[in-house]
N, C-alpha and C positions, 0 to 999 in steps of 0.2 A: 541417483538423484532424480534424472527422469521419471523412472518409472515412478517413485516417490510420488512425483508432482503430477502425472498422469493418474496415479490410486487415488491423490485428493481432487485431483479434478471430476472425476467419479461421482466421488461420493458426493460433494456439492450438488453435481445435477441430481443423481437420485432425490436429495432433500429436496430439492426444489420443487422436483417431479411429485413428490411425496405433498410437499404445501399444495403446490397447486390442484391435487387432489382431493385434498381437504375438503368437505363442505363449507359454506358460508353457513352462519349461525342464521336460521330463519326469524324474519324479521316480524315484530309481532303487529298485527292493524292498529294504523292509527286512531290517538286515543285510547289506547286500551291501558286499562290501570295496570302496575302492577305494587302491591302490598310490601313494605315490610316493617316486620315488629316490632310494637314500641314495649308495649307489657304485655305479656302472656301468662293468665292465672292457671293451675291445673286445674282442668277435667279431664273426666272419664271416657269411655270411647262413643262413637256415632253410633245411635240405635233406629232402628227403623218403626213406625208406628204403623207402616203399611195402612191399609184399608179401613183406618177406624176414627175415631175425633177424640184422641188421647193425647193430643198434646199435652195438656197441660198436665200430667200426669209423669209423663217422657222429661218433660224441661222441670219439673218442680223436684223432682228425683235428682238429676242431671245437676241440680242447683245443690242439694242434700249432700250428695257424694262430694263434692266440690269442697263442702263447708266440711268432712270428713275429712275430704285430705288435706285441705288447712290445718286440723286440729291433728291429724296422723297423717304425718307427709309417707311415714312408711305402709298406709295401710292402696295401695296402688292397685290391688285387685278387687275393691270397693265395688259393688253391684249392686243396686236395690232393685225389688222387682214389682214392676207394672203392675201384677197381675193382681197382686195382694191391693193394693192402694184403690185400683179402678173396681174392685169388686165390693170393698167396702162403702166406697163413695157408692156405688149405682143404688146399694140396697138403701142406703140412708136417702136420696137422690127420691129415690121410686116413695117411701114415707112419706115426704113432705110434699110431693105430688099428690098421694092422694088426700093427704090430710087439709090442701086447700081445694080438696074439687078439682085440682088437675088446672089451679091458676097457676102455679108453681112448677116450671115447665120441665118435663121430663127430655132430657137428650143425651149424647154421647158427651158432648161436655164439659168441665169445668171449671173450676178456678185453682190459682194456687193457696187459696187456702184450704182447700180441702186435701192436701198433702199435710199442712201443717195440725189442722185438723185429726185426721188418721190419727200420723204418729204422736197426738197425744193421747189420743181416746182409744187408739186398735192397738199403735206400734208399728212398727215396720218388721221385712222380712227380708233375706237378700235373695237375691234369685238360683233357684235351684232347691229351697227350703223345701219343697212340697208340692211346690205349684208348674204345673209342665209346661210353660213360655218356656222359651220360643217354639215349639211343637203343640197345639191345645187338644184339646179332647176332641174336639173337629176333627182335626188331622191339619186342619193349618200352618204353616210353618210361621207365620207370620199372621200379626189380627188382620180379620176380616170380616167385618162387622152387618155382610150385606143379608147376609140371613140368622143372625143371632138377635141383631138389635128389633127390626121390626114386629117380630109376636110377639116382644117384651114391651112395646109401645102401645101397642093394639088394646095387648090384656090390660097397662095398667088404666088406660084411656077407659076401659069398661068398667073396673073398677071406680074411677075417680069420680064416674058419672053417670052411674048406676041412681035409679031410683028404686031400686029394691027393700028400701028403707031401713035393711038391715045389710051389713057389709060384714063377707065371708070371715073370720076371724085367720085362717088362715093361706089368706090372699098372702101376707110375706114371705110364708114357707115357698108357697111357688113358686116368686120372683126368687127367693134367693136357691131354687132347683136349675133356673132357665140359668143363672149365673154360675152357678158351679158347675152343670153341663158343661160350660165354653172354659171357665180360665182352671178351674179346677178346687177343692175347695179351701178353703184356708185353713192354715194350719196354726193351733192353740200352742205349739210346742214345736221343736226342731232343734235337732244338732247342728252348729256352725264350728268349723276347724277346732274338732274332737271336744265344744262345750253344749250343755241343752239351754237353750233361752225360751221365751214366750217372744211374741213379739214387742213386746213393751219392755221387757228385761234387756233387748235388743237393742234399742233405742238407747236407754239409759246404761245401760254397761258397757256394751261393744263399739257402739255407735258416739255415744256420750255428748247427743244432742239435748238440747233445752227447747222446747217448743215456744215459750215463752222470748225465745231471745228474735224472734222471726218477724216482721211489721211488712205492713201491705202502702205502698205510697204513691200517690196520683195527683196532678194538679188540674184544677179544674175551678171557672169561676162560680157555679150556681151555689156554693157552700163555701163556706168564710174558708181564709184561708189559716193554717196551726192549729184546724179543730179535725174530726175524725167523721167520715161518714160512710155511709151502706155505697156501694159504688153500682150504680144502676144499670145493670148488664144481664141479661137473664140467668151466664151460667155462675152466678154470683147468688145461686137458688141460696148457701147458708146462710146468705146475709153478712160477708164478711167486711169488718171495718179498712177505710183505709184513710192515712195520713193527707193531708191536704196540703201541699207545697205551694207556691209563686213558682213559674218556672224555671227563673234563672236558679234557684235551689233545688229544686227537683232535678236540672240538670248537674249541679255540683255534686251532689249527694252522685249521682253515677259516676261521674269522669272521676272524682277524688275516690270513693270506693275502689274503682278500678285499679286505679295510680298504686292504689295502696294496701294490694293483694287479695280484693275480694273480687267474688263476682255476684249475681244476680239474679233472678228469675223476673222474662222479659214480659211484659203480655203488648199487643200490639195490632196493628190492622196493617195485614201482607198483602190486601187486595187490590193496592196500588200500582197503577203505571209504572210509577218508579223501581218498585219492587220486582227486580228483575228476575224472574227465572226461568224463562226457557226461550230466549232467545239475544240475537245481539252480544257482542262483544265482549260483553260487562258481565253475564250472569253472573248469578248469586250473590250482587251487590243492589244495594236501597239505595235512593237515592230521591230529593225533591227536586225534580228538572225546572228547570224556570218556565221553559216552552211548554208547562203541561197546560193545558186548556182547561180542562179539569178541575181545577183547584182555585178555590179564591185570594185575595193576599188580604182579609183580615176583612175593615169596616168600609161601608161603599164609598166614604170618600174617600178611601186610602185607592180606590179603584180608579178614580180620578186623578187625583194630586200624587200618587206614589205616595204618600206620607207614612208611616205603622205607625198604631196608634197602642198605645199602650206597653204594659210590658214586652221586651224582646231580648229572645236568643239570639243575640249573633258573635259569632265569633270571628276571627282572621282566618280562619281556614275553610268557611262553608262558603268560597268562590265558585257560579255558576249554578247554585243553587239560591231557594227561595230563603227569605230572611223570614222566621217562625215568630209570630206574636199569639200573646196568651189568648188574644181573642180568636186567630186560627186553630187554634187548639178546642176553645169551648166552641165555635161555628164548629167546626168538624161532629163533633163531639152529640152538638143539638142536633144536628140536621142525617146525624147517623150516617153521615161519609166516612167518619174515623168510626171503627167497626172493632169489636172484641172476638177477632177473630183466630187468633194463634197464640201459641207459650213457648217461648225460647228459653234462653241462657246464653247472656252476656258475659262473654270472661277478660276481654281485653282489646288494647286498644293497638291500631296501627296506621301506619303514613305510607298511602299514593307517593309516584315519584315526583309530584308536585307540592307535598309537603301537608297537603291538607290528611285531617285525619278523622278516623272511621271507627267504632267500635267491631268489635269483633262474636262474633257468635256462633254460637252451636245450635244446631238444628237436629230434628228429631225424624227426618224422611231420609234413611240409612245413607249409602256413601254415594252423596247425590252432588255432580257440579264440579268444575275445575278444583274447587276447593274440598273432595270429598268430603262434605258433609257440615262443611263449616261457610259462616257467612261474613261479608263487610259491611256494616251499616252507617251511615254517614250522621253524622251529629245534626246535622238536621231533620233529617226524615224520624231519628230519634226523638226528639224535641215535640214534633208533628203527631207524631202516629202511635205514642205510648199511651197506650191503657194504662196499666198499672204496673209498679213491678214487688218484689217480694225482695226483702233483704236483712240481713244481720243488720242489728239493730246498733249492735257494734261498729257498723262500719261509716253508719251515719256519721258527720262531722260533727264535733262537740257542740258546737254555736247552735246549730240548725236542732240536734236535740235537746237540746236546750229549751226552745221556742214550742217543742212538741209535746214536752212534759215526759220524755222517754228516757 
């Protein structure tokens, strides 16, 4: 029986000895959020745009797949590729530069409606069709745009404004040589898992997208609001329409979409303070600080009185951020602080341990940030700093398309 009771006294210490060894869980700095999920829609994996202004190329794709796997929840190895999309765009892109004198500004790039675009005019490809991304004819492993793009801006700059009085008839042949040099050429034809498609057979058989079912939506005051207009941005060179919401509908139309299993294509201005990423506690979350100096809160006597004057976003959850009225949105907007600077993909929504809650997003700058590759964005800075976004026309709420005529 001693002994017995001697064996368990033992082992007690050992345990003891053992907790005590234990590490403490390390403690995370205070204030630091941490996320967890409220809806999660499928996407596809984090891609890298490396070295080049393809965003919206990355996110409008990235949005495609998305709506693939909605309609084929089993098709999970869905890939469309870059390289196809951004080659068709440049040579269209480079046309209508020279065709206005080079008013029509040539750059790396674009909007999401020249995704939508493409795949109704070219079609789509998935990657591996033909086209050597992620390896190019460079040898690149990754785009890198620092010596491909600039002799392609040069020449068409000479072109566009030339007074030779007669223009080379075949000035496109060579742009479209400088481009298949780099991403490789396009391909009319190709086998996908043992069937041959064109790219547009792709589209509608494999894919069994509608180009048609796609809508561009923005809110802004200088254009009535339920009617449709040109959205004034440069890399908006096609002139593509978009929807004109009130913001509190513009916001519904996201957070209900979301709620309700779709996601989006984001466009947006990341040049913000708040937009955190590369330092501080927070990265890879947005965010409108209230202390940012930087920013106005709407009309100048709101500057005075605290008063907002006009429409507003506010909800219970944007505490310690700014309260977004429609008129910070079009001041942003006028005075080019809100900036058409990036293309994401919004898939879903999640809550801080304080309750307040954040969209979620995918990014297109490979496995970048605590979050590999994924971002938090705050319903406010949402509210704030949306350009436009691109969405299933489907997903819009019945009421709201209603008012749109869609």
């Amino acid at each position: 029986m001693k002994k017995i009771l001697l064996i368990g006294l033992a082992a007690m210490i050992a345990a003891g000895s053992a907790m005590a060894a234990k590490p403490k869980k390390k403690e995370l700095p205070k204030d630091t959020l941490v996320f967890t999920t409220v809806i999660e829609n499928p996407v596809t994996g984090i891609k890298n745009q490396k070295n080049s202004g393809t965003c919206w190329a990355y996110s409008s794709l990235a949005f495609l797949e998305s709506e693939v796997l909605k309609k084929h929840p089993e098709m999970t190895d869905i890939d469309l590729c870059e390289s196809f999309l951004v080659s068709k765009t440049y040579v269209d892109r480079a046309d209508r530069h020279v065709r206005t004198h080079g008013d029509a500004s040539f750059s790396q790039g674009g909007s999401f409606y020249d995704a939508v675009f493409c795949m109704d005019r070219y079609g789509l490809i998935p990657e591996g069709a033909g086209m050597p991304y992620p390896i190019t004819n460079y040898g690149d492993s990754l785009y890198n745009f620092t010596n491909f793009f600039p002799p392609m801006e040069a020449y068409l700059k000479a072109i566009a404004t030339s007074d030779a009085g007669k223009i080379n008839p075949r000035w496109k042949c060579d742009v479209q040589h400088m481009i298949d040099n780099y991403f490789g050429e396009c391909p009319t034809e190709f086998t996908y898992k043992g069937k041959k498609y064109t790219p547009q057979s792709f589209v509608k058989d494999y894919l069994t997208l509608d180009p048609k079912d796609y809508v561009s939506l923005t809110s802004y005051t200088h254009h009535p609001f339920y009617s449709s207009f040109i959205l004034e941005i440069q890399d908006n060179w096609r002139w593509g329409s978009s929807y004109n919401l009130p913001l509190d509908e513009f916001m519904r139309v996201m957070e209900e979409s979301v709620r309700n299993g779709w996601t989006f294509a984001w466009g947006a201005d990341v040049s913000e303070n708040g937009f955190s990423r590369r330092t501080g506690k927070n990265k890879c979350v947005a965010t409108v600080p209230l202390n940012d100096g930087t920013e106005t809160v709407g009309s100048d006597q709101s500057r005075w009185t605290g008063e907002k004057q006009g429409v507003t976003y506010n909800t219970s959850d944007n505490a310690g951020e700014k309260t977004i009225t429609q008129e910070m949105r079009q001041e942003g907007y006028d005075n080019w602080t809100t900036t058409d600077d990036h293309g994401m993909q919004i898939y879903g929504i999640a809550k801080d341990q304080n309750g307040k809650e954040y969209f979620m997003m995918k990014n297109s700058w490979g496995d970048y940030g605590p979050y590999k590759g994924f971002w938090y964005v705050s319903k406010p800075y949402v509210a704030y700093k949306t350009m436009n976004i691109v969405i299933n026309k489907n997903a819009i709420p019945a009421d709201i398309r209603k008012k749109l005529g869609i």
